[in-house]
N, C-alpha and C positions, 0 to 999 in steps of 0.2 A: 212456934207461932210467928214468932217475928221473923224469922226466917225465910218463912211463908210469904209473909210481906212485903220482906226487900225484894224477893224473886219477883214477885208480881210489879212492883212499882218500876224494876225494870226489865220487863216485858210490856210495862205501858211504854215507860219512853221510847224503846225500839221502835215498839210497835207505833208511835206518834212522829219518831222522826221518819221510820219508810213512808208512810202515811204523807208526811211532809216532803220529803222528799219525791216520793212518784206524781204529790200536785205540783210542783216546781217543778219538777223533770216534763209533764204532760201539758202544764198551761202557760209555762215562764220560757220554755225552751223555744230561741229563734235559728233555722238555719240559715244562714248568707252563703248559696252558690258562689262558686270558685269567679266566675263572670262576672258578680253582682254586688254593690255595697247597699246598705239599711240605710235609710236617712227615716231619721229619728222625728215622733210627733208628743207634742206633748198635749194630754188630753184635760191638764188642769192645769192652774195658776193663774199669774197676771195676764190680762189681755194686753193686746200688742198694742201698741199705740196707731192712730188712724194712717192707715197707706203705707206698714210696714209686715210683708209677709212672713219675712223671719227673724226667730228671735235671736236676739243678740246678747242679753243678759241673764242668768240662770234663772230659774222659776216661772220665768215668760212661755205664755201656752204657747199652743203651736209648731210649726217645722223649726227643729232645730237645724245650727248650724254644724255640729257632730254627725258623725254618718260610722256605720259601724262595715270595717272588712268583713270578705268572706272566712267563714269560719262560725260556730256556735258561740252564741250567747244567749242570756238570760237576762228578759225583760218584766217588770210587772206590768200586766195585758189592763190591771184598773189606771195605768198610770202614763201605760206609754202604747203606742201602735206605728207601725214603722210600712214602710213602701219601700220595695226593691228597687234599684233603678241599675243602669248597665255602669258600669269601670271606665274612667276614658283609659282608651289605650292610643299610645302614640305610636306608630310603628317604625322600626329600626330598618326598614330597608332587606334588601336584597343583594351583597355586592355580586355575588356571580350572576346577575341577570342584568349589570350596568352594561354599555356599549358605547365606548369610547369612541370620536372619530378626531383622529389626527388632524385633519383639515376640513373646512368647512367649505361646501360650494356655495354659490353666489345664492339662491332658494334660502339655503340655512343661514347663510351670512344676514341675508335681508330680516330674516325672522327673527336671527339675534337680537341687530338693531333696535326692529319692534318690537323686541319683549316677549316673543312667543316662542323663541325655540326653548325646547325641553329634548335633554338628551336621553336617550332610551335605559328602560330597565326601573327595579323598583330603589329607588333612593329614600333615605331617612327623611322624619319629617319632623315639626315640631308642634305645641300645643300653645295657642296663642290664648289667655286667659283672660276673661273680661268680670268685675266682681261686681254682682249686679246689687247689692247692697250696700248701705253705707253715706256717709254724708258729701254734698257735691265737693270736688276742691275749690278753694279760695279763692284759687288764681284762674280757676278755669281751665286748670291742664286737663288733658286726653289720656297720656300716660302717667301712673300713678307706682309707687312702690307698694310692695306688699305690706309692707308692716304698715302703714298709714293710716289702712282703713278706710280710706275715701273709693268709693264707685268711679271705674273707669280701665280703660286697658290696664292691667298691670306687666311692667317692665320684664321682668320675669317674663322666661316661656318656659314650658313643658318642655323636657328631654325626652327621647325614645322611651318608654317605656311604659307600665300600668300603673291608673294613680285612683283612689278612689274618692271624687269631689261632689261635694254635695252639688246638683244639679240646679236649686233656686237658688244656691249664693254665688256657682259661679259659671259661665259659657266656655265651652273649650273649642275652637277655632282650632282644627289643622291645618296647615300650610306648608309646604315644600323646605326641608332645610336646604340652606344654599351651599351648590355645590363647584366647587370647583376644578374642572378637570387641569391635567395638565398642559400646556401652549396657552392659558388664558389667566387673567387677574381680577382681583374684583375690586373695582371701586366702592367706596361706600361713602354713601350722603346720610346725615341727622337728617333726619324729615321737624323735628321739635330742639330746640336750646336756645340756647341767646343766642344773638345777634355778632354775625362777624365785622369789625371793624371795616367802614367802607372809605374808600379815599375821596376827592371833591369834585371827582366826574359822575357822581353818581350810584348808581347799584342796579342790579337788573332785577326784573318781579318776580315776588316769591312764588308765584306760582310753578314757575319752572325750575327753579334752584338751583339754575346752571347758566344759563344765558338770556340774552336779551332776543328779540329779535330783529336782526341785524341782515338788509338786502346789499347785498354786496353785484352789481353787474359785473359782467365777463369783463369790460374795461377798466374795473376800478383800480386804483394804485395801491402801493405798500400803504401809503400813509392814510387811506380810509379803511384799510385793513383793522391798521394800528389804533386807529379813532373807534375802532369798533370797537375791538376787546380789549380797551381800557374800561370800559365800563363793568365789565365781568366783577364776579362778588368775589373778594378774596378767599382761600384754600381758608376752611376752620377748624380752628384747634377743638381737641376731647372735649364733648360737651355745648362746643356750637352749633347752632343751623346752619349745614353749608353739606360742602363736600369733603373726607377729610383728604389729606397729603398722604397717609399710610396705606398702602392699598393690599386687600388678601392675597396674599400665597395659594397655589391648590393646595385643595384640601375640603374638609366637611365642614360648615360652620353651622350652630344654630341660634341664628341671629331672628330678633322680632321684626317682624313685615314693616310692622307699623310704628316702629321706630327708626328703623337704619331703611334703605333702599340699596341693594346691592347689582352694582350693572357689571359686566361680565366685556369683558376685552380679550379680543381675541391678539395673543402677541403674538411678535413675527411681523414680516412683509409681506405683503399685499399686491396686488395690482391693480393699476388704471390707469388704463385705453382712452386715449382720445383718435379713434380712428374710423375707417367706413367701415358700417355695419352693412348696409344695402343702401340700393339708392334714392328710399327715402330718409335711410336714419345713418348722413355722413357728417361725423363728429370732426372731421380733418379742421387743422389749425390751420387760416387763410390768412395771409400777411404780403404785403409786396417788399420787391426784392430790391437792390440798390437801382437797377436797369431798369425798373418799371413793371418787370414780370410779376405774375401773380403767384405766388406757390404756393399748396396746399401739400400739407405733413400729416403725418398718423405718429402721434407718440404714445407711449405704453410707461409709465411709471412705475417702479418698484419703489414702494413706499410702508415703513412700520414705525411702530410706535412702541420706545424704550420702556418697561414696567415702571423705572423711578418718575417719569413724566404722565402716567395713564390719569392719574387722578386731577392733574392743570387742563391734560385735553377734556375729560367730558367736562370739569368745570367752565372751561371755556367756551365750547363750540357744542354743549349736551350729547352728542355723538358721535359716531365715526362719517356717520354721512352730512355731518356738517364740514368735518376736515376737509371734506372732497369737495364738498360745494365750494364754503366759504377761504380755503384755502391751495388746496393742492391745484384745482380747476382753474379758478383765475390766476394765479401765480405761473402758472406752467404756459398760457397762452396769452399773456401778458409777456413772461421771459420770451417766449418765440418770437413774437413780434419784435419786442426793443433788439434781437441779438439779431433775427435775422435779415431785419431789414438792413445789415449793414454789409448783407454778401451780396455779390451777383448770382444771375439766374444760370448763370456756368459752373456756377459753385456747389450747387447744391445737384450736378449730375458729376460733378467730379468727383471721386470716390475719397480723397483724401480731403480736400474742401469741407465736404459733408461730415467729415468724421470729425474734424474740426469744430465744424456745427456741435453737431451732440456732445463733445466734450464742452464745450461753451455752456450748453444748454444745462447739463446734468451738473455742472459746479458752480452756477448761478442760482438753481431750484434748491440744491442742497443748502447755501447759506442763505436764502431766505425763510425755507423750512426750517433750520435746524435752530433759527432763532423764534419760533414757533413750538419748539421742541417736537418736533415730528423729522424723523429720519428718512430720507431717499438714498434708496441707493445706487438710483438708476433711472436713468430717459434715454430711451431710448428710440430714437428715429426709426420708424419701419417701414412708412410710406410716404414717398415724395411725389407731385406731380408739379409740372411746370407750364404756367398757359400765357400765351401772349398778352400782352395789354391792350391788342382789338379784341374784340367779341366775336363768336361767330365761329363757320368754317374755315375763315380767314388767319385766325386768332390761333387753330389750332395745325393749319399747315406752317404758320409762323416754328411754333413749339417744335415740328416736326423736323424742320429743320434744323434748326437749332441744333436739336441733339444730334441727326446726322453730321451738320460741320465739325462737332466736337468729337463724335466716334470715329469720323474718317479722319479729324487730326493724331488721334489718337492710337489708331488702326497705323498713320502714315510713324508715328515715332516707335509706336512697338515694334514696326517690318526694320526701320534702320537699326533699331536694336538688335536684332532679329540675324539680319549681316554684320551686325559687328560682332557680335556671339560667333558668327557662324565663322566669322576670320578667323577671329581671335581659338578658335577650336581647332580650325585647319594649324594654325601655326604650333597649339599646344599638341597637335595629335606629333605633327615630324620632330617635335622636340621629343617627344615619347617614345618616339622610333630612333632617333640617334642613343637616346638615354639607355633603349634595351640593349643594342646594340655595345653599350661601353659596358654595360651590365653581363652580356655575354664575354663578352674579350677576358674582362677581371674577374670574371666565373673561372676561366679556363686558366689565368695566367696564375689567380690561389689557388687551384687543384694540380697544377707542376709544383709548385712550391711545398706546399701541404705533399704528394709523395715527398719531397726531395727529405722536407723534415723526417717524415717519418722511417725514413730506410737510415737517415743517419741516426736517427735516434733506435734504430731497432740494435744497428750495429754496436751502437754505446753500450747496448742493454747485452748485449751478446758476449761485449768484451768484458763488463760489469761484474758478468754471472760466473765467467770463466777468471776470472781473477778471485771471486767471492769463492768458487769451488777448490782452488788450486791453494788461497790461503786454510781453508778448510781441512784440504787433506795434511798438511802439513802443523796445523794444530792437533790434527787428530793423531800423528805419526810419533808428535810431542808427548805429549801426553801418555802414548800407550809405552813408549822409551820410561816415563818416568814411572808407570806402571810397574814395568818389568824390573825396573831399579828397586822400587820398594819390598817387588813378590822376591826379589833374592836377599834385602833385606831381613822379612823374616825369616826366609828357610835357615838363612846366619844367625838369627837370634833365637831362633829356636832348636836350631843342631845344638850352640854352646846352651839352651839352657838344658838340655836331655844328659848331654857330656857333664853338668855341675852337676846334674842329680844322680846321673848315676857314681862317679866320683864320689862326690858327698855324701851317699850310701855306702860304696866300697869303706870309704874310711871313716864312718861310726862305725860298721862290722868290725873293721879290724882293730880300732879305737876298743872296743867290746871286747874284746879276745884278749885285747892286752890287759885289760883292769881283772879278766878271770886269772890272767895268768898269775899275775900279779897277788891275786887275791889269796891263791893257793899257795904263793914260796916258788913252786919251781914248776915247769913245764912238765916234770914227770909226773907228777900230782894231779895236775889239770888231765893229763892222760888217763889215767887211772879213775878222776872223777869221770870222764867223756867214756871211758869206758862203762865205767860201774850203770853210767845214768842211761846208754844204751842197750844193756843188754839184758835182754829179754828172752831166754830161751823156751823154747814152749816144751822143752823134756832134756833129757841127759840122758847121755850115753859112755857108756865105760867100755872103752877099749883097751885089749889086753894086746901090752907091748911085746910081750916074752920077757926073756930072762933079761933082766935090767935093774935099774935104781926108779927109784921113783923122780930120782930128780932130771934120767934121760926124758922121762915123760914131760914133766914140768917144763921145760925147756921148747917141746913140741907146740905145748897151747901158751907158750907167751908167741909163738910165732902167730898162731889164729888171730887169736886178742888184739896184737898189730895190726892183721890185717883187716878186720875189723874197723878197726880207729880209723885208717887212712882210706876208708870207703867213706867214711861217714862226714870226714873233712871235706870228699872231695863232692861229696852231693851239696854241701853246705847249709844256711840255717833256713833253708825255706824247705827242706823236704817236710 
């Protein structure tokens, strides 16, 4: 029974927690799309205090400041109800769809300056964050740090990427990261900080941030120049209102809009023409000459600006097109006039005169530029005209002349030069012609000579080889003498060594005979043993003498026996 009971009591539980579980699973469960965060509402608690729509402190009804990612979660639906809203996403660009241009034309250049050019393709961008809740700042700032809490731009931007913010607490702003390609730099001005130290000429309005507005005429001198941009706001350190001295490198940065302001400089040199365009738009530098002549010039400057100086120029002058105006422009036809008024109207159709001119010109422009920090590196003179001091058709047969009396003086010294060459050629050609001439002779008189060497020297080589051949033979005739000396040598040492050996064989044999003989007592003995030890007969035979002794028999075979012996001596010991 009780058995019974626990079975049952959990098969309730089970059965209470799926229960509980598939109401959780079916009324609790929220999905957040991959796209989309929850931003959270609270449908009970403290009410918000009047003119605040989100809550700030926990238990306070209403949209919270929590927002839930995509992904499942679990809400209670009596306690909470939520609204999807989209992700901000910052997007990260495109680099193979960038397009770079090496150099800008005059269109693009101008757009720069405006502020309008954008180079092609999808570049990174950033997420500018504004928090729309929160108490005002103290001081009345615009930009604000994130941890603060205070309502207002926050310092902070967005990076590339997905971020999921709740929509009433805060605005996300996209804007272009700054890009920097390579040939250009970027300056950067605080648009908000303290105050850069100004000196007691004054300061220019902050409206601009950079310059005053300052009219300089075509004639004005160095020294209203000078009086001008002294009043410029000094370069500001981290954290001032100004422009600072460090300027970016290429590259990506992602800097806030609405704090920094980045301009864009294009580095390298440049050009600028002061020359005729047509004949309503002629730019030509008018100045009279030391004679009274009028001369009008077309000059073309090459002119750039070093990266360590880029952040004093727009401080100074706000842009490039102020350089031109307020400095390179008047400078350049201000120097024309003070230099060239001190040539004649002869001078400047003279070709080295003229050259003079422009060298004058180009190293006048560069020390007044370079103390500007702006670089030339070149003026160059490209059109001259020259007009009398009447007016008129008068005015310009004067000019026309002119240059004729100067081309026909000129014409009249190039032709004497012309016959002096032409002598001086004649005398240098027959000096050419005696020169081959001795050139010939001592061709011929070193090729007798050259044979003469070389038939004596053949002869030397002749006698050389037959003296080398003749001591040769007589080396070799040496030599085969001492040969033959040696080969009779051995045949002598080796005759007597054959003659010792056989000797000195003969007499150990007979040395040998003598110790047997010796050995036995008496030579008749040794007979007898030489007998005994050869005789070997292979049968016997008995021959009948007749009527006899035995000892006439006996007598017969000591004679064999003898002969015998004296066979066997005479074969000796090698049979």
């Amino acid at each position: 029974m009780i058995r019974r009971l626990v079975m049952l009591a959990v098969g309730a539980v089970f059965l209470l927690t799926v229960g509980i579980l598939a109401i959780v699973w079916f009324t609790c469960r929220v999905y957040v799309p991959e796209d989309k965060c929850a931003v959270l509402i609270r449908k009970s608690g403290r009410q918000l205090p009047e003119g605040q729509l989100v809550a700030t402190e926990p238990g306070q009804k209403g949209i919270q400041m929590e927002v839930l990612g995509p992904g499942r979660h679990f809400l209670n639906p009596i306690t909470w109800q939520y609204k999807l809203k989209d992700l901000a996403v910052v997007p990260a660009g495109n680099p193979e769809t960038w397009e770079w241009i090496p150099s800008l034309d005059e269109h693009q250049r101008n757009e720069l300056r405006a502020g309008k050019f954008k180079f092609k393709g999808e570049f990174p961008e950033i997420g500018v964050v504004t928090r729309k809740i929160g108490t005002e700042p103290p001081d009345g700032r615009v930009i604000v740090n994130r941890e603060s809490g205070y309502r207002g731009i926050l310092r902070e931007v967005l990076t590339p990427g997905t971020y999921k913010i709740n929509p009433y607490v805060y605005e996300v702003d996209l804007s272009p990261a700054v890009v920097i390609p390579a040939g250009f730099v970027g300056v950067v001005t605080n648009l908000f900080g303290g105050e850069a130290e100004v000196g007691p000429t004054g300061m220019l309005p902050e409206s601009t941030g950079a310059t005053a507005s300052i009219e300089v005429e075509e004639e004005s001198t160095q020294q209203n120049i000078d009086e001008a941009t002294s009043l410029v706001r000094p370069l500001a350190e981290p954290g001032q209102r100004g422009t600072l001295r460090d300027v970016l490198q290429p590259g990506v940065y992602f800097i806030n809009p609405k704090l920094q302001k980045v301009t864009l400089i294009e580095i390298g040199f440049n050009e600028y023409s002061q020359t005729k365009i047509s004949e309503a738009s002629n730019l030509r530098i008018a100045f009279p000459s030391d004679t009274g002549y009028t001369i009008r010039v077309g000059v073309t400057v090459v002119w750039g600006i070093d990266p360590t100086h880029a952040a004093e120029i727009i401080n100074t002058y706000g842009n490039i097109d102020r350089v031109l105006d307020k400095v390179i422009g008047p400078q350049l036809r201000s120097i024309c006039r003070n230099i060239g008024s001190t040539y004649a109207a002869r001078d400047f159709i003279h070709g080295e005169k003229r050259e003079k001119f422009q060298m004058a010109l180009t190293a006048e422009l560069q020390r007044v530029c370079r103390g500007k920090n702006i670089e030339v590196l070149l003026a160059l003179v490209r059109e001259i005209e020259v007009h009398a001091p009447s007016a008129g058709v008068a005015g310009g047969e004067v000019t026309e002349d002119l240059k004729r009396t100067i081309q026909e003086s000129y014409i009249a010294i190039e032709r004497r030069l012309t016959m002096q060459k032409q002598r001086e050629a004649a005398g240098t050609k027959a000096e050419l012609e005696e020169v081959r001439k001795k050139v010939d002779i001592a061709r011929e008189t070193i090729s007798a000579q050259t044979r003469v060497m070389v038939a004596q020297i053949g002869a030397e080589a002749e006698k050389s080889a037959a003296e080398i051949d003749a001591r040769a033979a007589l080396d070799v005739a040496g030599i085969q003498q001492e040969v033959a000396q040696l080969d009779a040598q051995r045949i002598e040492i080796l005759g007597r060594a054959r003659t010792d050996v056989e000797k000195m064989g003969k007499q150990a044999e007979a040395d040998g005979y003598k110790l047997l003989v010796e050995a036995f007592g008496s030579p008749q003995a040794f007979n007898l043993y030489t007998f005994a030890e050869n005789f070997e007969p292979e049968s016997i035979r008995l021959f009948f003498a007749g009527d006899g002794t035995f000892w006439t028999d006996l007598s017969r075979f000591e004679e064999v026996g003898a002969a015998k012996l004296l066979r066997s001596e005479e074969q000796g010991p090698d049979r």
